[in-house]
N, C-alpha and C positions, 0 to 999 in steps of 0.2 A: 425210279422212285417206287415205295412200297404202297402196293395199293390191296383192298380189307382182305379178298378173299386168301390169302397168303397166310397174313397177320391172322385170320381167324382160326383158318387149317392149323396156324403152329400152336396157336392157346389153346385150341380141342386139343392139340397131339402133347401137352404136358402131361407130366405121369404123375400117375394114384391121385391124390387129392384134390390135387389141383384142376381137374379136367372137368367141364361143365359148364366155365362162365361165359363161355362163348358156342353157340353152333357154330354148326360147318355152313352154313347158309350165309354169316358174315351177321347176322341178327344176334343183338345181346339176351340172353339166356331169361325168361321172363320169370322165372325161381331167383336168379342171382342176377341184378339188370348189373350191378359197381363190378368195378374188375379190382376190387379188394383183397381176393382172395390171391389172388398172385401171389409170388415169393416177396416178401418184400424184403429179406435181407439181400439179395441179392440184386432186386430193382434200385437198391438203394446205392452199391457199389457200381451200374453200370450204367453207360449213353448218357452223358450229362450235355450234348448239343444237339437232341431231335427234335429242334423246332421249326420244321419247315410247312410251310401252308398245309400242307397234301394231310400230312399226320397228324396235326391237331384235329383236321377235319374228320379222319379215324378217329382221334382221340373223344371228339365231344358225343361220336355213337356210343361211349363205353360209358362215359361218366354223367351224360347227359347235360342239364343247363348249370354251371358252374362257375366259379369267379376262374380270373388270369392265372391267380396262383394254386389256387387249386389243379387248375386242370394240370401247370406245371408241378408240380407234386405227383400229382397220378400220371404224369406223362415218364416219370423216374420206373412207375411201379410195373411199368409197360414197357422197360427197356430191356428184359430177358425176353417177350415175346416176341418186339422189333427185330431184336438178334437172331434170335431163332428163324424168323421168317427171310430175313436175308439167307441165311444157307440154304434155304429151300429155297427159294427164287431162283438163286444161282446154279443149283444141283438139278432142282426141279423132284427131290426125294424130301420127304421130312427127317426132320435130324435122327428119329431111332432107326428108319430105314437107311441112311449114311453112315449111322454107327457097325448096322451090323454087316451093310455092305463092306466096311475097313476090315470086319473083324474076318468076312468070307476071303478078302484078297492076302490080307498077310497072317493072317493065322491066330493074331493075337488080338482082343480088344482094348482099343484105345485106353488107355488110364487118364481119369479124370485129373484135371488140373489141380495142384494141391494151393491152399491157399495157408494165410498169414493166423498167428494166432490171434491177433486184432481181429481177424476178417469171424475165428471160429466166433470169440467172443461176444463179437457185434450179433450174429447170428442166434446167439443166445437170446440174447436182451431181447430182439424182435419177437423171437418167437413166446418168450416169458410174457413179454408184453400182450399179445394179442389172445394169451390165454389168461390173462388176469384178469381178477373180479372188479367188474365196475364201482363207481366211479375211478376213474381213469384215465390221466394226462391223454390227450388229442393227439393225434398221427403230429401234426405240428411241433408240437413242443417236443418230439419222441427224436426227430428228425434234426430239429437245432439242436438239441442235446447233447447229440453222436457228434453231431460237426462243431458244435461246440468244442468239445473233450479232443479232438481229435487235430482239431488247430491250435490249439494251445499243451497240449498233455507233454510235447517234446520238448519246449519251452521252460514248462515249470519242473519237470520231471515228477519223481517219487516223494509222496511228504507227508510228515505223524500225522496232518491234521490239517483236513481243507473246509472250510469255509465257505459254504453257498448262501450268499449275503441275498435276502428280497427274494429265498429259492422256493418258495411257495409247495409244489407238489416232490421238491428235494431228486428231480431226476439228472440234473450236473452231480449231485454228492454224491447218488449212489451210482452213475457212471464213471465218476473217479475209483471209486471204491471196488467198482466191479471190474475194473481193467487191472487192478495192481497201484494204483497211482498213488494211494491213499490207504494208511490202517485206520485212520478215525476219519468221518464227517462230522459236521455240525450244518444242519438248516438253521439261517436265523432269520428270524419272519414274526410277523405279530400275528398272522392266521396260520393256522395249519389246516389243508382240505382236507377230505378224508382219502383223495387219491393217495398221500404220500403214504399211508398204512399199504394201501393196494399194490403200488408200486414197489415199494422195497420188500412185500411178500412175498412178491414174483423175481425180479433181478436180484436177493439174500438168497443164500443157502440157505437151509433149512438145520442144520446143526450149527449155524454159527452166532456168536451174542449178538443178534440185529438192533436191538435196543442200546449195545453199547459202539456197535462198528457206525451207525447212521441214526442219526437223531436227530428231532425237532426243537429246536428253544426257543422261546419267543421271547424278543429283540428283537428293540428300537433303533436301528442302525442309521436312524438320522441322529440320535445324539451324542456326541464328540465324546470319545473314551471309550466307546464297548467297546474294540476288540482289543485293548489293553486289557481290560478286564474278562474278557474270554479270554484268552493267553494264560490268564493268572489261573482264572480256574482250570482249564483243562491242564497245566503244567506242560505247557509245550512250549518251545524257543520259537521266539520269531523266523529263524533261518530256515525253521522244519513246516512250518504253517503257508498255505495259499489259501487267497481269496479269492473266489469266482462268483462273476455274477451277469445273468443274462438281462438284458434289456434294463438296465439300472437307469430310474426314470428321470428326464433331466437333470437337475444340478447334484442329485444321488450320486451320479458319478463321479464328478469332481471330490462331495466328500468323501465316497471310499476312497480315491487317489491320495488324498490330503491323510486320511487314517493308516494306509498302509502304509506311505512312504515315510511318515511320522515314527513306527516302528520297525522300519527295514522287512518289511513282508512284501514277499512278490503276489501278485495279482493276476488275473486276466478277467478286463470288465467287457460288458458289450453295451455300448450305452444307447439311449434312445429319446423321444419326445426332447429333442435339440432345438424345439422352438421353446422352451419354457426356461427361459434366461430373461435377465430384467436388468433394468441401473445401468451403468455404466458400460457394464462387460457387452449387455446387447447392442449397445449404441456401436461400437468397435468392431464389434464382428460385423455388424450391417453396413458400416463401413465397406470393411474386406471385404467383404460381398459383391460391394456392386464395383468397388477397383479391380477385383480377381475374376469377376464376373464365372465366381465355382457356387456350387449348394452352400446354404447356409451351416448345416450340416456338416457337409465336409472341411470347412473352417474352421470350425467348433471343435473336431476331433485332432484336425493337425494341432493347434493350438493345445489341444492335451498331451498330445503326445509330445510337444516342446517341452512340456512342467514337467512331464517324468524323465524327461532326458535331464535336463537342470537339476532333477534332484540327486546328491552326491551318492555315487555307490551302485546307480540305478543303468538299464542300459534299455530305452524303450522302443519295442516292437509292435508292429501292425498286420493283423493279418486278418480274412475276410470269409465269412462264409455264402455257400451258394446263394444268389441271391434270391432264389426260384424258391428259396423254403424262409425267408425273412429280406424285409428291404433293409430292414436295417441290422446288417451284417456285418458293420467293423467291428473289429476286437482290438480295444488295447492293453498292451501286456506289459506288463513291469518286473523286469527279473535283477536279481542285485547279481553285479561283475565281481568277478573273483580280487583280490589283493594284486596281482600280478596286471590283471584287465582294466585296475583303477589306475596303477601307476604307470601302466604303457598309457592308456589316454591321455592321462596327465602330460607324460611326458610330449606326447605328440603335440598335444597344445602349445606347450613352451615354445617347442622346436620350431612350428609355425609363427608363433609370435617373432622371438628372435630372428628367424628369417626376415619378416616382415621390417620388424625396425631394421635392421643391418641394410636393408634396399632403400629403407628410407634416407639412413643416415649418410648414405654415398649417394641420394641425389640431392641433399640437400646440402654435405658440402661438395659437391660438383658445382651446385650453385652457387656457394658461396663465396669460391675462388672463379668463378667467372664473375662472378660481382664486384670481383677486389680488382681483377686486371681492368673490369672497363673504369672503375675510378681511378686507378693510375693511370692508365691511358689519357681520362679526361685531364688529371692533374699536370702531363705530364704538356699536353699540348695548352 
């Protein structure tokens, strides 16, 4: 198990900027107490299960007195130092002195591992982020964002024009926008903070029409018909448009599900505040609740993702982000099936049906000539 003096030797032994948040003494740096300063694009790609006693106990000397999820957030931002300090433990050298010991034995220096243009990208955004002008979406919201876009982006693929419904500081638009996903945004929200300027001035180029590639509108996306009427205005086809929307506040979800499948537009919502149902529908699911004895919550979202399967054309998917950076991390995704993907269901259906009656109808007349023989038999005696 890794214990400080390790873990602190390899945070001193990070190179250029990064070196300072830690002495070598295993005491947090009293100029820099947060271990903020770490990589965070890369704390954020690595060690997604270091939660063993030993380590959070490192962990709370770094970040001090903090909530559960916090600490797991900054326990992410600490998983290139972990790393690091395992090859040292194991070696017993720090990693630049392993580097150039490889380089003294075979002649050549190790080439750094090449990574994913996702990965450059991501890397970008962070680093945009952390140099942009305050007011400024929270490491939080920075964090479901990336895993937002990145759990759904293969799903919805490439599209004229997406849709970040309730997207307040607009950082899902313009992480569509800035992956490729998307040639237009639209934020539709009835406040706009002033982070969303901050933000899209750091993750935009600077030569590009930012005002016309990500924008703000303000829209009431509780009332039945706005995004027919976006559609209309922007001149884009339902089949080229997605909707996205984080934490869309209880029964919000349902209506975007009801608004997009209304015009065949794919989606990916992440819904939340799953107690705020009433009438009849709550009576039902509290029900299931205490029959399935599962969260009320998780009821609530199967039961969504039934309605999108039911709806024709539609093929509904679920998928979930970490839960260490939001509890409430299902996502449901609503993507239209192709022509060929509607008529093979269909036809599976059938084929099942038909099977079905065909089993039935040979046991029901099985039974029905064993019924006939015992009444001849009785007639006969």
């Amino acid at each position: 198990m890794l214990s400080l003096p390790p873990i602190a030797v390899a945070a001193s032994a990070l190179p250029g900027r990064w070196q300072g948040p830690i002495s070598r003494s295993g005491d947090p740096c009293r100029r820099c107490h947060s271990a903020r300063r770490l990589s965070w694009s890369t704390a954020v790609a690595v060690a997604s299960a270091l939660a063993a006693p030993s380590v959070r106990h490192v962990l709370s000397r770094f970040v001090g007195r903090r909530s559960a999820r916090r600490q797991s957030i900054a326990l992410r931002q600490l998983g290139l130092t972990l790393l690091r300090s395992e090859g040292e433990s194991s070696t017993g050298r720090s990693p630049s002195e392993i580097d150039v010991a490889q380089a003294d034995d075979d002649g050549v220096k190790p080439e750094k591992p090449e990574i994913s243009r996702y990965q450059r990208v991501e890397n970008l955004l962070w680093e945009a982020w952390r140099n942009s002008e305050r007011p400024r979406p929270p490491l939080k919201e920075v964090l479901e964002t990336l895993a937002f876009h990145k759990a759904c982006q293969k799903l919805l693929g490439s599209k004229a024009l997406v849709i970040d419904a309730a997207g307040g500081h607009g950082a899902i638009a313009l992480a569509f926008r800035a992956f490729g996903g998307a040639e237009r945004a639209v934020v539709a929200d009835l406040y706009q903070p002033r982070s969303f300027a901050n933000l899209r001035a750091a993750w935009m180029p600077e030569d590009e029409d930012t005002e016309r590639a990500v924008r703000h509108e303000r829209i009431d996306i509780s009332c039945p018909g706005w995004l027919k009427s976006l559609l209309e205005r922007e001149g884009v086809h339902a089949e080229a448009t997605a909707v996205v929307a984080a934490h869309a506040c209880g029964g919000l979800s349902d209506e975007l599900i009801r608004e997009c499948t209304a015009l065949s537009v794919e989606f990916a919502i992440m819904p939340c505040c799953h107690k705020k149902e009433s009438g009849r529908r709550r009576d039902m699911l509290r029900h299931a609740v205490k029959l399935l004895d599962i969260p009320y919550s998780v009821v609530l979202d199967i039961a969504r993702l039934g309605v999108i399967d039911a709806c024709p054309g539609y093929k509904a998917s679920l998928r979930m982000i970490d839960k260490a950076i939001s509890p409430m991390n299902r996502m449901l995704i609503g993507t239209r099936e192709t022509s060929p993907q509607t008529e093979a269901r269909a036809d599976s259906r059938r084929n099942y049906v038909d099977k079905l009656a065909g089993k039935f109808r040979t046991i029901f007349s099985t039974s029905r000539g064993k019924h006939q023989e015992l009444q001849e038999d009785s007639a006969d005696s």
